[in-house]
C-alpha positions as CSV (number, residue, x, y, z in Angstrom):
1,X,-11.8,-19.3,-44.4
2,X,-14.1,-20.0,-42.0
3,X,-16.6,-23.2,-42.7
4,X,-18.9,-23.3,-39.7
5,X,-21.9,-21.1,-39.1
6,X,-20.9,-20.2,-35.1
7,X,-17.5,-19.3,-37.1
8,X,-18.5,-17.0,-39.5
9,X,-20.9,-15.7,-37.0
10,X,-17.0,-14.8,-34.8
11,X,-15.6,-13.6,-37.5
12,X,-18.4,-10.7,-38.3
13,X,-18.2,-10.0,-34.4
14,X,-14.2,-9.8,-34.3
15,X,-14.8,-7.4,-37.6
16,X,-17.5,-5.1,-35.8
17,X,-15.5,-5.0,-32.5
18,X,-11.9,-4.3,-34.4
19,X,-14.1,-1.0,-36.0
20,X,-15.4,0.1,-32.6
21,X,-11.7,-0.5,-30.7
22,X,-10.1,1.4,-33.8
23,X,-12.6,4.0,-33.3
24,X,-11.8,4.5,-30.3
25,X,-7.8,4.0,-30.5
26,X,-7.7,6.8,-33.2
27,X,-10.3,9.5,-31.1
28,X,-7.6,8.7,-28.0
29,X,-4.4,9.6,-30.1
30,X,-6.5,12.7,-31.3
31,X,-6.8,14.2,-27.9
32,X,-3.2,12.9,-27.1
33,X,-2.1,15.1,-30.3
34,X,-4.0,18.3,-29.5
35,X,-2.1,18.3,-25.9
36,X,1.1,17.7,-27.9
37,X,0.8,20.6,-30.1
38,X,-0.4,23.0,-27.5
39,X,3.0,21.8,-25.9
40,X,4.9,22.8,-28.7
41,X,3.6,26.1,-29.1
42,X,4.5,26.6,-25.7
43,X,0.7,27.6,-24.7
44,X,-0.1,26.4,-21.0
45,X,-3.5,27.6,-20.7
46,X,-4.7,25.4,-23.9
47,X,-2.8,22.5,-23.2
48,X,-3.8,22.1,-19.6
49,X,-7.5,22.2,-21.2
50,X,-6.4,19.7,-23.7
51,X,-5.1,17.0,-21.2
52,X,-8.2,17.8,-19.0
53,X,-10.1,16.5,-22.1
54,X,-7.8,14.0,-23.1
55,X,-7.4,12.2,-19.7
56,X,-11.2,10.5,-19.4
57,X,-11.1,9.7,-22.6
58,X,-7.6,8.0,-22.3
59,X,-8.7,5.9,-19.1
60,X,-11.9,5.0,-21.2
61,X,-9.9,3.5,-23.4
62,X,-7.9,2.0,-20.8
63,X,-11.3,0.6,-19.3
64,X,-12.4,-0.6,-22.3
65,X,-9.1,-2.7,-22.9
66,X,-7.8,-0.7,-25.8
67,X,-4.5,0.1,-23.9
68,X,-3.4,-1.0,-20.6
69,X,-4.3,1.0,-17.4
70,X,-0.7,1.5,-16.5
71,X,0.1,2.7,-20.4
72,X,-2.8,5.3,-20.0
73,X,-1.6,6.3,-16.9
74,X,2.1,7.0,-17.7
75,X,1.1,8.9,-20.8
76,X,-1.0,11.3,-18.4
77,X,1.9,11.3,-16.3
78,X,4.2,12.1,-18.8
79,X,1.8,15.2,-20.6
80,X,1.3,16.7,-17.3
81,X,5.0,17.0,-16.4
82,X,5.8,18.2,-19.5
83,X,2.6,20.7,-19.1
84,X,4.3,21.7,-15.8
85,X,7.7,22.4,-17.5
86,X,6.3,25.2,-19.8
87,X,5.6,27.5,-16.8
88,X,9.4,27.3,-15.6
């Protein structure tokens, strides 16, 4: 446990700034999910909606260091050609 005063003072900032990245982790896998299960039901109106809304707030959390920039990317990538697959 920590002992020193600038210590303690880390941890209570590691524990505030683990809430706000898991804040914003879980509100990114939310929009990732919504475009997932317009996939699945095969609706390519609402999905392309979806991963219009989830894309910013994916490379928001790429900004902000929650993923990485390429991971963000590749998932966008990855929703989109599977978006584009419903309409063949």
């Amino acid at each position: 446990m920590a002992n020193t005063v600038s210590a303690k003072k880390m941890t209570r900032k590691i524990a505030k700034r683990t809430a706000i990245n898991k804040s914003r982790r879980s509100r990114m896998r939310t929009f990732v999910r919504k475009v997932e299960e317009a996939i699945a039901a095969g609706n390519q109106t609402e999905a392309v909606a979806a991963l219009q809304a989830a894309e910013p707030e994916m490379m928001r959390a790429a900004q902000k260091g929650i993923v990485h920039k390429n991971t963000a990317s590749r998932k966008v990538s990855r929703l989109a050609s599977r978006i584009k697959t419903l309409s063949a």
